[in-house]
C-alpha positions as CSV (number, residue, x, y, z in Angstrom):
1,X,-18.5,-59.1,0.8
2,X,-16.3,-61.0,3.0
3,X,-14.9,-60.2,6.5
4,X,-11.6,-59.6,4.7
5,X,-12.1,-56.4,3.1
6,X,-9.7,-55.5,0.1
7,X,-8.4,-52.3,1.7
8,X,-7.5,-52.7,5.4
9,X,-8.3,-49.0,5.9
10,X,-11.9,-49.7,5.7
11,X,-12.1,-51.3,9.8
12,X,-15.9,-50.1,10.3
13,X,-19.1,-51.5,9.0
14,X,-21.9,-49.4,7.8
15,X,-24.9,-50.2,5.7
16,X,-25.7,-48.4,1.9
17,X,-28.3,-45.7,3.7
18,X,-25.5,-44.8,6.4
19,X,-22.8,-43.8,4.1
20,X,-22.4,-40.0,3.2
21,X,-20.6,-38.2,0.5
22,X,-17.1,-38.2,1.2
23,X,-16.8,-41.5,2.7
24,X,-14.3,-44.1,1.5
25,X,-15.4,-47.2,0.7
26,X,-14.6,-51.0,-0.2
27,X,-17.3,-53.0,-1.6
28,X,-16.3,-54.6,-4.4
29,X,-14.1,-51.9,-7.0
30,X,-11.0,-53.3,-4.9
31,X,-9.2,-50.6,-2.9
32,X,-10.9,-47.8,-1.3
33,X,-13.0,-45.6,-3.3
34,X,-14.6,-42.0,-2.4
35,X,-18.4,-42.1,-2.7
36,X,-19.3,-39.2,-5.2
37,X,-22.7,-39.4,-5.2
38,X,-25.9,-40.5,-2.4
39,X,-29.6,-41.0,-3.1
40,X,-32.1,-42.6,-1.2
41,X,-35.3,-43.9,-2.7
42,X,-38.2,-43.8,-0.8
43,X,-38.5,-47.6,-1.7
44,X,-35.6,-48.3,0.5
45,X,-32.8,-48.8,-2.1
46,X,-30.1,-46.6,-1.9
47,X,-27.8,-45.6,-5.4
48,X,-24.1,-44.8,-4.8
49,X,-21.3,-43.4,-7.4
50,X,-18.1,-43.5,-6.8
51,X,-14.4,-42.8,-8.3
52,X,-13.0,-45.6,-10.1
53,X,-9.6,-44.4,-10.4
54,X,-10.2,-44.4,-13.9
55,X,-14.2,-43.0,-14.3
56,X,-17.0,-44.0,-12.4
57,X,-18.9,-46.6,-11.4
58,X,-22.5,-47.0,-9.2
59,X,-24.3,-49.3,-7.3
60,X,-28.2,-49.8,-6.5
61,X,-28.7,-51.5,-3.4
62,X,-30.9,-51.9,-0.4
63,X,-30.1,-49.7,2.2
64,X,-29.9,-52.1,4.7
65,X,-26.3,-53.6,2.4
66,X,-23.6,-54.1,4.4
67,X,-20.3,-52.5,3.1
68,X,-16.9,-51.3,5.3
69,X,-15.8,-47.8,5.5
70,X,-12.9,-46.2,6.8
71,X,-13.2,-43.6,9.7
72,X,-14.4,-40.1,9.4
73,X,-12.1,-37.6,10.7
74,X,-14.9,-37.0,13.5
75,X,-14.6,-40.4,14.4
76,X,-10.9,-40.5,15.2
């Protein structure tokens, strides 16, 4: 992750255990991506899925991972 996110869309931070189904993403699958799927693990790590464009793809992570996220309409 860099301070120069792929998608300029994504403007706020968040960490892995913070994001929510629904949210919009940029990690590191290039533009912004919807995140399909959310489990936490009582361990800590957090497993996301999300559209591809083309499929899927996931990540397992701690939930304390940084990532950038674009606004939820509540947040406008």
């Amino acid at each position: 992750m860099t301070d120069n996110p792929h998608d300029a869309a994504c403007d706020r931070w968040t960490t892995f255990a913070e994001l929510r189904v629904g949210d919009r993403i940029d990690y590191w699958w290039g533009p912004a991506r919807t995140v399909l799927e959310h489990t936490a693990y009582a361990d800590g790590r957090v497993r996301i899925v999300v559209d591809n464009g083309i499929g899927r793809d996931f990540a397992l992570a701690p939930g304390t991972t940084k990532t950038r996220r674009t606004a939820r309409s509540t947040e406008q």
